[in-house]
ROVEXZA-548575 format. One record per residue: residue in one letter; x, y, z negated of N, C-alpha, C in turn. Coordinates in steps of 0.05 Angstrom, whole numbers, plus 5000, padded with zeros to 4 digits. Each point is the difference from the previous one (the first is absolute). Example, Ala and Ser with C-alpha at 12.3 -4.5 7.8 and 13.67 -1.06 7.14 Angstrom:
   residuo   n.east   n.north   n.up   ca.east   ca.north   ca.up   c.east   c.north   c.up
         A     5264      4886   4844      4982       5024    5000     5018      5024   5000
         S     4993      5021   5014      5016       5024    4999     4985      5022   4986
***
This chain:
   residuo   n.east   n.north   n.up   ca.east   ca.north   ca.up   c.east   c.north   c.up
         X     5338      6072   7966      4979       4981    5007     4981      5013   5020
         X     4990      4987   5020      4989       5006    5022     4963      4993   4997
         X     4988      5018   4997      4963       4992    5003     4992      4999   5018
         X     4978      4991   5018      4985       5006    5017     4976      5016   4993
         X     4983      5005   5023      4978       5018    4987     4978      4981   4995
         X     4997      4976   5007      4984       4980    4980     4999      4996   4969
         X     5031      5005   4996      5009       4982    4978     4980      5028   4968
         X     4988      5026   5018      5000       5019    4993     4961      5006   4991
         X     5000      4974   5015      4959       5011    5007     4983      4982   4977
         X     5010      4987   4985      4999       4997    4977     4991      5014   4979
         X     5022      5018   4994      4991       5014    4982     4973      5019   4995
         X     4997      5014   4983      4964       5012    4983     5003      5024   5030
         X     5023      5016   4998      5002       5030    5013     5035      4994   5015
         X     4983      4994   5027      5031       4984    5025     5010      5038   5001
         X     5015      5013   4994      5009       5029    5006     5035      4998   5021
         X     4994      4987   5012      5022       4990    5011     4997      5009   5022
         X     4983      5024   5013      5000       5009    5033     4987      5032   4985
         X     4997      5015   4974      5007       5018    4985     5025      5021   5000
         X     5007      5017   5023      5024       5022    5000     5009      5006   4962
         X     5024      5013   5004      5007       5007    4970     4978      5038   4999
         X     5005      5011   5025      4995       5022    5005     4964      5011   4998
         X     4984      4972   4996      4971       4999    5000     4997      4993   4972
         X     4971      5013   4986      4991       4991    4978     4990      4975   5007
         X     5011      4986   4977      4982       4971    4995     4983      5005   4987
         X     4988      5014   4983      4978       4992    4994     4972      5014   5017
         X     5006      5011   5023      4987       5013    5020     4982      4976   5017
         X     5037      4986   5006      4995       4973    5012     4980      4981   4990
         X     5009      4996   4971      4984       4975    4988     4996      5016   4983
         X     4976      5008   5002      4976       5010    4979     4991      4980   4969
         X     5010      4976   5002      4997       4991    4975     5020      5008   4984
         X     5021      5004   5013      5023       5002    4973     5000      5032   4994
         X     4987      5016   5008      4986       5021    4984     4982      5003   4976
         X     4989      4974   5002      4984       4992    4978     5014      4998   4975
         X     5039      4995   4996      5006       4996    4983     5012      5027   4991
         X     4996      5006   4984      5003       5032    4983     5030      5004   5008
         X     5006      4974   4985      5031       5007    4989     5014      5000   5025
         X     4998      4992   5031      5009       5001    5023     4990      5035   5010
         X     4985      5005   4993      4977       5028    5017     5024      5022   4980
         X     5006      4987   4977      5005       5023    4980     5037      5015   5008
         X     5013      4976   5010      5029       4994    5011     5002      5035   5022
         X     5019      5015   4992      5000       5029    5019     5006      4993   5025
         X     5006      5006   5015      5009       5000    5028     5020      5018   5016
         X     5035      5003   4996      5013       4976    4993     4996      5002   4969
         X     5004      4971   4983      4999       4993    4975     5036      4997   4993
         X     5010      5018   4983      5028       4995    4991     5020      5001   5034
         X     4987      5013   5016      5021       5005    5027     4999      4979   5019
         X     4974      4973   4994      4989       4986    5009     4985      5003   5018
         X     4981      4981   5022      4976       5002    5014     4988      4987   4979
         X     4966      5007   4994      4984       4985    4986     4989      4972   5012
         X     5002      5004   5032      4996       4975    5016     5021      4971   5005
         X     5025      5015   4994      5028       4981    4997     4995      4988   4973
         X     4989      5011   4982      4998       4991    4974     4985      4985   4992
         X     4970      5004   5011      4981       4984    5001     5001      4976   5018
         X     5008      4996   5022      5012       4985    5019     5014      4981   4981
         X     5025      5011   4989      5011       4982    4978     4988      4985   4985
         X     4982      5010   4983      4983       4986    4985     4986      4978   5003
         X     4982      5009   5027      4986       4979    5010     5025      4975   5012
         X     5026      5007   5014      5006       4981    5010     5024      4981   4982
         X     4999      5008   4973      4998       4989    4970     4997      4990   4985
         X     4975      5010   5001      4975       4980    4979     4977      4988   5005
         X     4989      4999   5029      4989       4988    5009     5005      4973   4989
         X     4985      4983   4997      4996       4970    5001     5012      4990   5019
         X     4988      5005   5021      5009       4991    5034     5020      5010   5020
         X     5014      5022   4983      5029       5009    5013     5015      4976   5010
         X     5003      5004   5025      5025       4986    5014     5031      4998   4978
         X     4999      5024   4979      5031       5006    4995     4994      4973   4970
         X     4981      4994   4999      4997       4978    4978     5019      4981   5011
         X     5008      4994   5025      5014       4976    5006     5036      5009   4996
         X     4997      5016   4980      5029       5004    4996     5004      5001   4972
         X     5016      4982   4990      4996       4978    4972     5017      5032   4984
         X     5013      5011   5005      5005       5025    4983     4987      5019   4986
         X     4989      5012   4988      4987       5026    4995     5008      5028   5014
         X     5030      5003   4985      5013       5011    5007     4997      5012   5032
         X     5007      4976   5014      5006       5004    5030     4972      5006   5009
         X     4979      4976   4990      4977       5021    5010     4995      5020   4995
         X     5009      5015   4979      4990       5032    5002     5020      5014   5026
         X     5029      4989   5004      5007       5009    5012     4979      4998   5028
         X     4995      4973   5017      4989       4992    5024     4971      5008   4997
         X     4982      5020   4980      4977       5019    4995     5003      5015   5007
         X     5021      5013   4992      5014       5028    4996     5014      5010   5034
         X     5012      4975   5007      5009       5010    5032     4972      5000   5015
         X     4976      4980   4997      4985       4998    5019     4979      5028   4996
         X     5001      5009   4971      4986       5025    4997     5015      5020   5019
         X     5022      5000   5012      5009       5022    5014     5023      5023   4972
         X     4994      4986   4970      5014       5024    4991     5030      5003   5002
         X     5013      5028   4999      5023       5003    5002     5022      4993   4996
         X     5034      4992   5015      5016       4995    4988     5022      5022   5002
         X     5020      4989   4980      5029       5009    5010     5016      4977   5022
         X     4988      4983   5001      5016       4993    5015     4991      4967   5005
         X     5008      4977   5010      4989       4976    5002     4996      4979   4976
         X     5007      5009   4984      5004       4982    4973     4992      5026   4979
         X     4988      5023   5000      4991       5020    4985     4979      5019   5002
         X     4981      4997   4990      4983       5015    4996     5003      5030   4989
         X     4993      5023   5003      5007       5019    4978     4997      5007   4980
         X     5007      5019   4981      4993       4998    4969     4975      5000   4991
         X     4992      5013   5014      4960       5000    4997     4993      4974   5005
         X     5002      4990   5021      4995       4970    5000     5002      4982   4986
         X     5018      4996   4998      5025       4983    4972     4990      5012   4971
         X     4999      5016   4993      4982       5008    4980     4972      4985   4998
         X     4981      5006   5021      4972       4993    5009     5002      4968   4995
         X     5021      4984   5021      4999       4976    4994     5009      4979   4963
         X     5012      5022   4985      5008       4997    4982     4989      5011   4977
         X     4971      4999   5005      4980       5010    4978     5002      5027   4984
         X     5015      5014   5010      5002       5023    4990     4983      5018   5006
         X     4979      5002   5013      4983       5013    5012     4963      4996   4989
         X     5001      5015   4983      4974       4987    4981     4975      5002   5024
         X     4996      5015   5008      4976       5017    5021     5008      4965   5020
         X     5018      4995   5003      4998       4982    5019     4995      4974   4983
         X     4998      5000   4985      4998       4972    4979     4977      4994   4994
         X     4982      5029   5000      4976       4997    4997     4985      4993   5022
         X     5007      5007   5021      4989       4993    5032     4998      4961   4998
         X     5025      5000   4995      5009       4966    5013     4975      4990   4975
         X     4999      5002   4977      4980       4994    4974     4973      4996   5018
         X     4993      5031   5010      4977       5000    5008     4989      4983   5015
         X     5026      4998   5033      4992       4974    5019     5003      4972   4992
         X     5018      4998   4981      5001       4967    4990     4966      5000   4988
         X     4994      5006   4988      4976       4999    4981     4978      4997   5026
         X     4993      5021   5009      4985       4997    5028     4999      4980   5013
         X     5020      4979   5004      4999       4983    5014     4996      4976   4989
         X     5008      4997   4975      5007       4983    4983     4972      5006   4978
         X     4976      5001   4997      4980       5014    4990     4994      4974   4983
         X     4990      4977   5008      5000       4980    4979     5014      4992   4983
         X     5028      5003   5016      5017       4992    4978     5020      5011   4977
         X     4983      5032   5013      5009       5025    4985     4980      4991   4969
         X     4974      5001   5003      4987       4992    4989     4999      4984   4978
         X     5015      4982   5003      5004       4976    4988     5023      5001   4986
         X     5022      5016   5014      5006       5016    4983     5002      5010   4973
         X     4986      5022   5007      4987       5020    4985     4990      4983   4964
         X     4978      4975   5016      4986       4995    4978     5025      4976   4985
         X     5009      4981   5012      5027       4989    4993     5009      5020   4971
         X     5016      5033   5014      5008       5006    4978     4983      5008   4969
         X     4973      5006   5011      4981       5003    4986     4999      4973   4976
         X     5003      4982   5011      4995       4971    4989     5024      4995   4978
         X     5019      5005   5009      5024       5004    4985     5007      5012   4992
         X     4988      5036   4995      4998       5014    4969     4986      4987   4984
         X     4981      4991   5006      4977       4998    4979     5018      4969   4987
         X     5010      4987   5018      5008       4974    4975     5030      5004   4988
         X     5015      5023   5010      5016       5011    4982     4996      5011   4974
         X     4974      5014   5003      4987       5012    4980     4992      4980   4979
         X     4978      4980   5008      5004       4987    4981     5012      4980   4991
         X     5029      4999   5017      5022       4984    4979     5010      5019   4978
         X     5006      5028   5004      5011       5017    4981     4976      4996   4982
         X     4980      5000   4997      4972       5005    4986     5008      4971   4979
         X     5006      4982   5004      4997       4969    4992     4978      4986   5010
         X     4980      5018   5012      4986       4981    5007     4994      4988   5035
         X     5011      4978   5003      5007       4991    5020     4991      4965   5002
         X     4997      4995   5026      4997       4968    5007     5032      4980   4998
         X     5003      4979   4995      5026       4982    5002     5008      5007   5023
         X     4994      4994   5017      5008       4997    5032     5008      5032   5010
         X     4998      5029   4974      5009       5029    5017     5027      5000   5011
         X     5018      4991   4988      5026       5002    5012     5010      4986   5032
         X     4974      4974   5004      4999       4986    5023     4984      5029   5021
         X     4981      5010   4989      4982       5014    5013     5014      5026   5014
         X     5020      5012   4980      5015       5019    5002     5017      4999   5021
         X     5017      4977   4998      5012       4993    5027     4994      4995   5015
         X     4984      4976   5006      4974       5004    5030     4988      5028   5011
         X     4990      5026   4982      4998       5021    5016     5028      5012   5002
         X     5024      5000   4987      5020       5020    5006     5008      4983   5030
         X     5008      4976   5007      5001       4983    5026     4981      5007   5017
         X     4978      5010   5005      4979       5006    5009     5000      5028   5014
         X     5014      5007   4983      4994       5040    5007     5031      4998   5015
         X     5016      4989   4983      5027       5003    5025     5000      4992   5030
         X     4987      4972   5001      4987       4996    5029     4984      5015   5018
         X     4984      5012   4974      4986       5023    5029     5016      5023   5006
         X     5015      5014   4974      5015       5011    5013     5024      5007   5017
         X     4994      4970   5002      5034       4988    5026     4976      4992   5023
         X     4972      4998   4995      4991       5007    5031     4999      5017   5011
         X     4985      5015   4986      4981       5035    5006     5028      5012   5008
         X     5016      5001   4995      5034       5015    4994     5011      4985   5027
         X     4996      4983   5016      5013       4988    5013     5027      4994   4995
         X     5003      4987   4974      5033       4995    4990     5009      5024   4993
         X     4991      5015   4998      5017       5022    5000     5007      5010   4976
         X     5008      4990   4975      4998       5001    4972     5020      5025   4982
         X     5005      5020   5017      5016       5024    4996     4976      5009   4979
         X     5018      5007   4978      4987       5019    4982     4980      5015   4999
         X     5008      5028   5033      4984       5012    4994     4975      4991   5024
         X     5001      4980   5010      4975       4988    5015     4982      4983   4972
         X     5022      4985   4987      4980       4992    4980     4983      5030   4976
         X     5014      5016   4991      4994       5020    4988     4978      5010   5011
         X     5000      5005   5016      4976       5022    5023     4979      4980   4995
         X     4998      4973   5009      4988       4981    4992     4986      5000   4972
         X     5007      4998   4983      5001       4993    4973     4986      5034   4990
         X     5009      5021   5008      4981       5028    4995     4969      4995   5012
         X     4998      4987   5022      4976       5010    5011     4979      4968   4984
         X     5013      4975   4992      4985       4989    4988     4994      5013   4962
         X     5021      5012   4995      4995       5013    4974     4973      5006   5000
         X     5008      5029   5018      4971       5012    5005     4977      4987   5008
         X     5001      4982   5021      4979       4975    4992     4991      4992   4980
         X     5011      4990   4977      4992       4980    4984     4995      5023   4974
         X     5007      5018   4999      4981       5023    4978     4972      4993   5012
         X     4990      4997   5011      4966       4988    5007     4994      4978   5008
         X     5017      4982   4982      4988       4969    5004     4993      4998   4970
         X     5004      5020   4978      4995       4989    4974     4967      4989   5000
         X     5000      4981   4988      4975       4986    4994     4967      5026   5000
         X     5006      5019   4981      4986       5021    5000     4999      5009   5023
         X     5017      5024   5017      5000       5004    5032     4977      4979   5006
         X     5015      4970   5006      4983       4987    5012     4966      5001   5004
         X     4995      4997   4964      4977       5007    5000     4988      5028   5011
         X     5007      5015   4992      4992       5036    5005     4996      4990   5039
         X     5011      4993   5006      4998       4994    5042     4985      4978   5004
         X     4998      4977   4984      4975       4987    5009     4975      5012   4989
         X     4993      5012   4983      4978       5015    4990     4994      5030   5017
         X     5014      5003   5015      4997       5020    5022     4996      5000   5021
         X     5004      4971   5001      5002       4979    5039     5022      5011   5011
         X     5027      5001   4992      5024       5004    5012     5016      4976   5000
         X     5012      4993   5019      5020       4983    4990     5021      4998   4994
         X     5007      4984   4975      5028       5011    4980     5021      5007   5016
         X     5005      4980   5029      5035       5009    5005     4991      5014   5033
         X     5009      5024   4996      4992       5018    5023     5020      4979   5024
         X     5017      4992   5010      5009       4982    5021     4995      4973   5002
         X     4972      5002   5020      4987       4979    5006     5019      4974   5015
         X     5006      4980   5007      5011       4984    5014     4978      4990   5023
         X     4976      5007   5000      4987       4997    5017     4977      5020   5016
         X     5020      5022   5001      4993       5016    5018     4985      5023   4982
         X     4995      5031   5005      4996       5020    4982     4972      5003   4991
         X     4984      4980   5019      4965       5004    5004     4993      4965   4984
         X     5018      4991   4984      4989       4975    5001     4993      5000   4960
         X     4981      4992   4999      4983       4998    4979     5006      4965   4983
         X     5008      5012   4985      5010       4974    4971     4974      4991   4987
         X     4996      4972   5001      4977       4986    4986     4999      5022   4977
         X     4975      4995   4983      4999       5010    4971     5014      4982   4975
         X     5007      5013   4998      5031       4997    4962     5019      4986   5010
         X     5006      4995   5028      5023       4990    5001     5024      5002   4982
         X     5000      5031   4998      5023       5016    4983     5004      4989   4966
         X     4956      4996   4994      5009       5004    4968     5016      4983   4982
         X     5011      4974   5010      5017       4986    4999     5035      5002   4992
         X     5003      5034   5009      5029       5000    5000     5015      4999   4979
         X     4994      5001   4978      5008       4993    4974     5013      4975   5000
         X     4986      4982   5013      5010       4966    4999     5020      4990   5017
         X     5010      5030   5012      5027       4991    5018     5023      4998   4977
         X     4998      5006   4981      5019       5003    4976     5007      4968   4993
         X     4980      4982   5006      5004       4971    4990     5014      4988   5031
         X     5003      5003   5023      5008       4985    5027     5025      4998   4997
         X     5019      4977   5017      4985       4984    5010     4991      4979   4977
         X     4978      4986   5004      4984       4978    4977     5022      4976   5006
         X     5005      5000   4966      5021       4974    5000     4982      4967   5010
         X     5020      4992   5013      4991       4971    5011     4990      4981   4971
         X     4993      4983   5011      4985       4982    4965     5018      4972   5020
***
């Protein structure tokens, strides 16, 4: 499949006029910002860290041109060629590659985690508290004490959290894309317990460190203290 360089200016970070032989993150100084990209060696596994990152972005972007290719699969392949990384041959990538593209590569699992989330910041978010919402009414179905409508509730967030993670993921529902995923909201949601909550609004912090609206932007007061009552959503119709 054939792109233009329009089809390209779209996306958050266009790295599409980026050598394999130049640091990207020299280039684009934001994606230094992300640990888990800064942290990647240089070569990574006999890789470029710029072919790799390249990949990523031209991936999981939202706005990737390679979204218009109804496969997964093939798009990693049509990422993967436009990143510049290596083959054996026209229909093969090499074992590092093929490995890389086949989740076997944790250091790289954590990268793609990092930029989906980054980009995807609200609806990482939502996320986050989603699963939050759905321990707590797991909890108290095992407990007995529960509303009629939990098993409706239960399913509405498990439908919920799968959708975002078939956005943020860009379809991409491989294990270890969902996994990587699913680690970094863990660690999220150890500080959404009700308590946390409080301990950060009584401090003037706000509970979920990834803002959806920008890193300087300031949340009414108690928006948060509320989060307990995500355990009852969605409110059955009358």
């Amino acid at each position: 499949m054939d792109f233009s360089e329009k089809d390209f200016k779209r996306m958050k970070y266009n790295v599409r006029g980026i050598d394999s032989d130049e640091d990207i993150l020299k280039k684009v100084p934001d994606l230094a910002g992300i640990p888990e990209f800064s942290e990647l060696s240089n070569p990574h596994n006999g890789l470029l860290r710029t072919e790799i990152i390249k990949y990523i972005l031209f991936m999981y972007d939202p706005n990737t041109p390679v979204n218009t290719v109804p496969d997964v699969m093939k798009r990693k392949f049509y990422a993967a060629t436009l990143a510049g990384l290596p083959k054996k041959n026209s229909v093969r990538f090499t074992e590092e590659v093929e490995a890389m593209l086949g989740g076997s590569d944790t250091q790289v699992n954590e990268a793609i985690c990092a930029f989906i989330t980054r980009l995807n910041s609200a609806k990482y978010t939502k996320l986050v508290v989603y699963n939050t919402a759905l321990e707590l009414q797991l909890k108290a179905m095992l407990s007995g004490k529960y509303k009629t409508d939990a098993i409706e509730v239960v399913d509405a967030l498990e439908r919920g959290i799968s959708d975002i993670l078939r956005q943020i993921s860009n379809e991409d529902s491989s294990k270890f894309t969902v996994d990587a995923i699913y680690d970094k909201v863990r660690s999220e949601k150890l500080e959404l317990r009700p308590e946390d909550i409080a301990d950060k609004l009584a401090n003037g912090e706000n509970p979920v460190d990834i803002s959806p609206y920008g890193e300087n932007y300031d949340f009414p007061d108690n928006q948060w203290t509320n989060i307990k009552l995500l355990a009852d959503i969605p409110e059955k119709k009358k």
